[in-house]
Backbone as JSON Lines, residues from 0, in Angstrom:
{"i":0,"aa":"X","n":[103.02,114.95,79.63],"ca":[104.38,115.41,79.6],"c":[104.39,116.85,79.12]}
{"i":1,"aa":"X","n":[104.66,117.53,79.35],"ca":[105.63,118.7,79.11],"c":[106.29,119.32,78.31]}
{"i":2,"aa":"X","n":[106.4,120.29,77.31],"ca":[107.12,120.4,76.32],"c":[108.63,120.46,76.89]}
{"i":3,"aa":"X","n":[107.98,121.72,77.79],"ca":[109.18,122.3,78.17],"c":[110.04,122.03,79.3]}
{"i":4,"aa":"X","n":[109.28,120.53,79.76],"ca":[109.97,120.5,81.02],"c":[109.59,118.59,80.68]}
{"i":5,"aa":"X","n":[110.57,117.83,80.01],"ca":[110.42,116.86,79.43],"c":[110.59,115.55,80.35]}
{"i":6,"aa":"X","n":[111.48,115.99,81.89],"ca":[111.28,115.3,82.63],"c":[110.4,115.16,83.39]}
{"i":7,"aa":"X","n":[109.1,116.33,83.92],"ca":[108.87,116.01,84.6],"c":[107.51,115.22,84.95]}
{"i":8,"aa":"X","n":[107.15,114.84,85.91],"ca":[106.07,113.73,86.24],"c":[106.93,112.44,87.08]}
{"i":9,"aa":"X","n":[106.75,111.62,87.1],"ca":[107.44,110.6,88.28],"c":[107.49,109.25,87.31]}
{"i":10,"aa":"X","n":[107.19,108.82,86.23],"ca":[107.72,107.67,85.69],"c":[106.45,106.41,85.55]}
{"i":11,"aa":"X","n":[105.36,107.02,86.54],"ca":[104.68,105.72,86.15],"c":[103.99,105.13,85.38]}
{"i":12,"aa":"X","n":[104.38,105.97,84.48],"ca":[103.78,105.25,82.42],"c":[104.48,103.37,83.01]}
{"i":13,"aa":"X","n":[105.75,103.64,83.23],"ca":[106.54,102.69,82.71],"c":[106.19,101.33,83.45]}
{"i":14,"aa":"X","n":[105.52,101.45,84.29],"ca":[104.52,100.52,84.88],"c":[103.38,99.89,84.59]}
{"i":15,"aa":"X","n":[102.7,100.2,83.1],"ca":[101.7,100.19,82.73],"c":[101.5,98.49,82.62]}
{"i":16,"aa":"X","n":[102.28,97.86,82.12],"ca":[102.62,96.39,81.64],"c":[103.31,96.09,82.21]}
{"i":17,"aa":"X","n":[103.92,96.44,83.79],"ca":[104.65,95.48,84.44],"c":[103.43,94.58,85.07]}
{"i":18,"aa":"X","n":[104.69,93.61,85.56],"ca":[104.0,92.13,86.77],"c":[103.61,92.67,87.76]}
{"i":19,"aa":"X","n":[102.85,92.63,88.2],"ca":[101.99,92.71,89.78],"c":[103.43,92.24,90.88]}
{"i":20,"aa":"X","n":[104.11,92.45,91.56],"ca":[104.44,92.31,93.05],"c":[104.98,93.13,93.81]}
{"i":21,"aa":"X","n":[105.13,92.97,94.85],"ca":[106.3,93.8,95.74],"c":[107.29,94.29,95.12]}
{"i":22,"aa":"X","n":[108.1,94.39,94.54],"ca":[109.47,94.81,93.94],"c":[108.83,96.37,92.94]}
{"i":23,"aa":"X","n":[107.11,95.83,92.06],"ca":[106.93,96.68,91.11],"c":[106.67,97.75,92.41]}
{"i":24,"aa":"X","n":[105.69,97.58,93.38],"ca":[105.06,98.45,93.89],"c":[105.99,99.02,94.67]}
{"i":25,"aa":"X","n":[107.27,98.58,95.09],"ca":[108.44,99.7,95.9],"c":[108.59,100.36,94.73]}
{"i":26,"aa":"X","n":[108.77,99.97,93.38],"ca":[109.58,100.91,92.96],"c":[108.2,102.61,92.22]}
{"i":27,"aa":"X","n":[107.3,101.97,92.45],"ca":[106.43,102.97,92.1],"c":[106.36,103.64,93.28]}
{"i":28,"aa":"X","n":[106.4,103.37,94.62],"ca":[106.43,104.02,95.52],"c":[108.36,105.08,95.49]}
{"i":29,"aa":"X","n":[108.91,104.37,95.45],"ca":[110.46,105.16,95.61],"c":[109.94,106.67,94.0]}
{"i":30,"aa":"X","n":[109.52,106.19,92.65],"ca":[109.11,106.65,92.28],"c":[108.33,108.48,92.54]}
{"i":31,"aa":"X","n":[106.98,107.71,92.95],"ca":[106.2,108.62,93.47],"c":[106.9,109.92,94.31]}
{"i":32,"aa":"X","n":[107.26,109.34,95.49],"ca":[107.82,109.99,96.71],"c":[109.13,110.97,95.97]}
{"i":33,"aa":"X","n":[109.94,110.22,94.91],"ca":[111.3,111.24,95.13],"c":[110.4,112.76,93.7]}
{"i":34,"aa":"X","n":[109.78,111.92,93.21],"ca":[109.22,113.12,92.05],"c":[108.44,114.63,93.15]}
{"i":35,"aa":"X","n":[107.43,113.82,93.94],"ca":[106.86,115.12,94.78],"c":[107.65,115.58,95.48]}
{"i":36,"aa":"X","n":[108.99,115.34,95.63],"ca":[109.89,115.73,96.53],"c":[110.49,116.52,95.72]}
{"i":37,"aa":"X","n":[110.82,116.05,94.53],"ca":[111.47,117.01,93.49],"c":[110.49,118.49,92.51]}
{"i":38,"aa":"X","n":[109.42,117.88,92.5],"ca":[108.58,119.12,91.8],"c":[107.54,119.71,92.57]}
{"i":39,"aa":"X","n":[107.16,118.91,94.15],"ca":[106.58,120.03,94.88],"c":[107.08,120.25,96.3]}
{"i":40,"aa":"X","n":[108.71,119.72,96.71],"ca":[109.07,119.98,97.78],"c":[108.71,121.0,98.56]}
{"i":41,"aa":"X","n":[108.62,122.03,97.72],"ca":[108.95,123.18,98.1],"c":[107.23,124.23,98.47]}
{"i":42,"aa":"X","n":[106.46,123.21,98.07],"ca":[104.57,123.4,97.99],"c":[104.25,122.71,99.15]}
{"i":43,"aa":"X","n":[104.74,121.55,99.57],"ca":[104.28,120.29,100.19],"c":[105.32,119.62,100.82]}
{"i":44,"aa":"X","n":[104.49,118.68,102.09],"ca":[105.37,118.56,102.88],"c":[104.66,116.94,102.62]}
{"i":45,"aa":"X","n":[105.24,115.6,102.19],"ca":[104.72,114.43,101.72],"c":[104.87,113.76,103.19]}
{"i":46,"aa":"X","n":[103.71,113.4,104.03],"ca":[103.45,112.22,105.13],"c":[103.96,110.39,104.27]}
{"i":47,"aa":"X","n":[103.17,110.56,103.18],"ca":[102.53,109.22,103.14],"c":[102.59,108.95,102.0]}
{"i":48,"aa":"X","n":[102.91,108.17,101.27],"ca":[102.54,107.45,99.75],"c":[102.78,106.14,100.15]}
{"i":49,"aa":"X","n":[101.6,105.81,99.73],"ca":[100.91,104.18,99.64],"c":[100.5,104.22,98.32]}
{"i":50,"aa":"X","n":[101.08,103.14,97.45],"ca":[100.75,102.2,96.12],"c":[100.83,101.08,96.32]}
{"i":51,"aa":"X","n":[99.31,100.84,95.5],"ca":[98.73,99.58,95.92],"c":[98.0,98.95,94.57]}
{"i":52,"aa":"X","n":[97.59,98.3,94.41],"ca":[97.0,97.49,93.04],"c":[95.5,97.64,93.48]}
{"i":53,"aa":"X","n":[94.64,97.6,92.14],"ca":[93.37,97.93,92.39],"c":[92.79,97.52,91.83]}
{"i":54,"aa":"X","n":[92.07,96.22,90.89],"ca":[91.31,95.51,90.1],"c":[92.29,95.54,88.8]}
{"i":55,"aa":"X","n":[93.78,95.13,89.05],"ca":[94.38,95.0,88.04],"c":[95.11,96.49,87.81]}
{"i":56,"aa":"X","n":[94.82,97.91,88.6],"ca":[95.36,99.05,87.88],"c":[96.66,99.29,89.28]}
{"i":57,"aa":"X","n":[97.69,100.18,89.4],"ca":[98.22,101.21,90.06],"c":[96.97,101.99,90.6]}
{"i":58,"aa":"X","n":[97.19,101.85,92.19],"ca":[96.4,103.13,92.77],"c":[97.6,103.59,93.7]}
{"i":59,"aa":"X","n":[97.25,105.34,93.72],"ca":[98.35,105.52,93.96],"c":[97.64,106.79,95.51]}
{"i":60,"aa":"X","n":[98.0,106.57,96.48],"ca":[97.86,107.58,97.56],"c":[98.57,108.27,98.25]}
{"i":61,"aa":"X","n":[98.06,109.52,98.37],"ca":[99.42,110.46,98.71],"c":[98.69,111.47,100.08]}
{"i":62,"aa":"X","n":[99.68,111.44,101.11],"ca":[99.06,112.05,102.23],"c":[100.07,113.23,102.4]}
{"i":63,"aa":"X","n":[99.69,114.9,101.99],"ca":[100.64,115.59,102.26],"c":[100.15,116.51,103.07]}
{"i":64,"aa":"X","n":[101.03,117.58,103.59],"ca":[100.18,118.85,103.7],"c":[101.24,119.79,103.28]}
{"i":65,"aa":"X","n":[100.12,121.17,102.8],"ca":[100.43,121.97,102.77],"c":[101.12,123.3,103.39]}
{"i":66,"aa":"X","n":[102.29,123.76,102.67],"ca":[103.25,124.33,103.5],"c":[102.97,125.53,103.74]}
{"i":67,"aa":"X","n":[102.1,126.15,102.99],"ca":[101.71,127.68,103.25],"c":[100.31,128.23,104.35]}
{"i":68,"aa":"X","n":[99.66,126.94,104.77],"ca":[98.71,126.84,105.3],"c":[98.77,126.11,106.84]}
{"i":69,"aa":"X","n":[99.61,125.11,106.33],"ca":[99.41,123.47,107.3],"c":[97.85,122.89,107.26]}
{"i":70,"aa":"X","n":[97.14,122.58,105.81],"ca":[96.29,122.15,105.85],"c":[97.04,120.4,105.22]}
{"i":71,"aa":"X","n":[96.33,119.41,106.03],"ca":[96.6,117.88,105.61],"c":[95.6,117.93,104.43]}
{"i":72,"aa":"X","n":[96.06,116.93,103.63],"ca":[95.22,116.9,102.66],"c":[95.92,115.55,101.76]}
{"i":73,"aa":"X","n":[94.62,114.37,101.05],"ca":[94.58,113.14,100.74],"c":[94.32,113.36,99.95]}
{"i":74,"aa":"X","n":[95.38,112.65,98.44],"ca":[94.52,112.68,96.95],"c":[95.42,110.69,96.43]}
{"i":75,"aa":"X","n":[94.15,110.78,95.73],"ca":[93.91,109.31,95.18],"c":[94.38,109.56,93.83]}
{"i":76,"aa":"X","n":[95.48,108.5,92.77],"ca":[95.12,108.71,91.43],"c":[94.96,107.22,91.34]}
{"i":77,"aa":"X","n":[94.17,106.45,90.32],"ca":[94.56,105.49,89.55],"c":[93.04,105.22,89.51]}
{"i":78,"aa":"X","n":[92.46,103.89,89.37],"ca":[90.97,103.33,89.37],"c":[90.52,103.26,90.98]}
């Protein structure tokens, strides 16, 4: 987090100890998607976010490309 900018990041601490199902993983996805929309709209152009469960963790995939280039480009966070 941020000193100075206390909102930002996309929320998915708050997932850490939820239940495993469909309902958690839309909302980490609605999540994901509106944050890169909000803090790198303007960097990136978002194809794809897929969240998915991964030996018990959030994995989280993001297919964007870049707006100053048009290079596609895939990044993974979680286990």
């Amino acid at each position: 987090m941020s000193a100075n900018r206390p909102d930002f990041g996309s929320g998915l601490l708050q997932f850490v100890f939820a239940h495993e199902s469909a309902e958690t993983l839309a909302a980490a996805h609605f999540l994901v998607q509106g944050a890169l929309q909000q803090w790198l709209g303007d960097v990136i152009d978002v194809e794809d976010v897929e969240v998915r469960t991964a030996e018990a963790a959030l994995q989280v995939v993001v297919r964007y490309t870049v707006l100053h280039n048009n290079q596609v480009q895939t990044a993974t966070f979680g286990s």
